[in-house]
C-alpha positions as CSV (number, residue, x, y, z in Angstrom):
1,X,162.2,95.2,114.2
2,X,161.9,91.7,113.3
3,X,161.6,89.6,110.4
4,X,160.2,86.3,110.8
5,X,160.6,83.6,107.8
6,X,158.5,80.6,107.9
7,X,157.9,77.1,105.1
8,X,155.0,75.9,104.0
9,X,156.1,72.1,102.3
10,X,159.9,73.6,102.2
11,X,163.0,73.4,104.1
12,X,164.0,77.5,104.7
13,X,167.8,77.0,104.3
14,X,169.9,79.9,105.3
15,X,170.7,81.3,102.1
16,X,167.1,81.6,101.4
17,X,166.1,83.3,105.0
18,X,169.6,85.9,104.1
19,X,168.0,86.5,101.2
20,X,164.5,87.4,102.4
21,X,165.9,89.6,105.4
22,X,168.6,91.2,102.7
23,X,165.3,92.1,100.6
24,X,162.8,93.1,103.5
25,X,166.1,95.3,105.4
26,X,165.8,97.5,101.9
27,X,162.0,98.2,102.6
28,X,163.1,98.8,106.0
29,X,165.1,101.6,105.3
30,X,162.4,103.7,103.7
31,X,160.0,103.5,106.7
32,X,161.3,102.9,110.4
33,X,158.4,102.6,112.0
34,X,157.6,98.9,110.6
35,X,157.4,96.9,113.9
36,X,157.4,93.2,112.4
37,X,158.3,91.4,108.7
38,X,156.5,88.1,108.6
39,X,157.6,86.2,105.5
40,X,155.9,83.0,104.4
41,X,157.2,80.2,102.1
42,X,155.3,78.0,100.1
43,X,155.6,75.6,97.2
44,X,152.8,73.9,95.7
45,X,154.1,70.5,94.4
46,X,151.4,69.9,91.7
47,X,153.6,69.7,88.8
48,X,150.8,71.1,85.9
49,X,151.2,74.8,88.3
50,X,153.2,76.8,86.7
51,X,153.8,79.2,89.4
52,X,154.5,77.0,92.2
53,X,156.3,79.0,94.4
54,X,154.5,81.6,96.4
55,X,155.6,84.3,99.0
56,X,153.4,86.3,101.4
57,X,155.0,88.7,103.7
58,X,152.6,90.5,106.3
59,X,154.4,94.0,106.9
60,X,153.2,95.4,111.0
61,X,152.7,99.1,111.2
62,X,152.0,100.8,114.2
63,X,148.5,99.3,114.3
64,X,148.3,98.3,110.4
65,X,148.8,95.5,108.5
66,X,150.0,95.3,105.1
67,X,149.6,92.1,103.0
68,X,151.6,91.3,99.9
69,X,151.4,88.1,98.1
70,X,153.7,86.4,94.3
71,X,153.8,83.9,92.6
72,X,156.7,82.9,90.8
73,X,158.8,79.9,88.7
74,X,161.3,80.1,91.7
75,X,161.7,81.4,95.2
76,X,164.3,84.0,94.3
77,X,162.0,85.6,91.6
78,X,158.8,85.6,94.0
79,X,161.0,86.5,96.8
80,X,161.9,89.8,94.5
81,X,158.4,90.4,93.3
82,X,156.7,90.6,96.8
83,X,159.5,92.8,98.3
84,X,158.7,94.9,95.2
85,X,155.4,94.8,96.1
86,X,155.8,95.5,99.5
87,X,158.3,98.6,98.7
88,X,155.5,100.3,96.9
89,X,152.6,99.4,99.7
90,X,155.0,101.0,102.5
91,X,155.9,103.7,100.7
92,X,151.9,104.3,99.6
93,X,151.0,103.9,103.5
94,X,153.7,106.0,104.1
95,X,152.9,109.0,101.7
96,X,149.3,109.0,103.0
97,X,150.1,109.2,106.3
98,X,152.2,112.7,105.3
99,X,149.2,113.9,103.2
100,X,146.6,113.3,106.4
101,X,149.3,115.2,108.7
102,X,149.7,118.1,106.2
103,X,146.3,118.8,104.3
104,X,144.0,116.7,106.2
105,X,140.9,117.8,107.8
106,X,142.4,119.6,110.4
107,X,144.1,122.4,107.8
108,X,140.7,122.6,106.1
109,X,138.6,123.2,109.2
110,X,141.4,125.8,110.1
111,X,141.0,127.1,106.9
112,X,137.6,127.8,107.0
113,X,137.2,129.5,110.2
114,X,140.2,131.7,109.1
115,X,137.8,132.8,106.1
116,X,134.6,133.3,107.9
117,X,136.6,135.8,110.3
């Protein structure tokens, strides 16, 4: 598994790419079968935007793509909200996967034929 962390019109120091991998290890652990963590930096240096910081991770699973994108005053605080976000779209992707093994189609077609027999 790897996580990738790149800059748009910032220098990615190492504190900042430690604390992007500490945040994206922690979705990690809920779902092992993420392949890649591609974390993008940006900072928009208009100074009447408010939220000038932005960060998009794109999460790789199996064939999937998950996209998650903040906006924030700083980097740490977008950093937190887009792992946040992440967390939940893993764990969504994840759940429905389970339901589609479980109750899917299959268990209704089986189901069905079990009743008209």
């Amino acid at each position: 598994m790897h996580i990738h962390v790149n800059g748009r019109n910032i220098e990615i120091t190492d504190a900042i790419k430690a604390y992007v991998k500490e945040k994206a290890g922690k979705v990690v652990a809920h779902y092992e079968q993420i392949d890649s963590i591609d974390a993008i930096l940006s900072v928009i240096k208009n100074p009447s935007v408010s939220d000038s910081h932005i960060a998009e991770v794109n999460c790789k699973i199996g064939g999937e793509t998950i996209r998650v994108e903040e906006k924030a005053e700083n980097m740490y605080a977008s950093i937190d909200l887009v792992c946040d976000k992440l967390e939940r779209q893993v764990r969504k992707f994840k759940e429905k996967g389970l339901s589609k093994s479980k109750g899917g189609v299959e268990s209704i077609r089986t189901t069905q034929t079990e009743a008209e027999v």
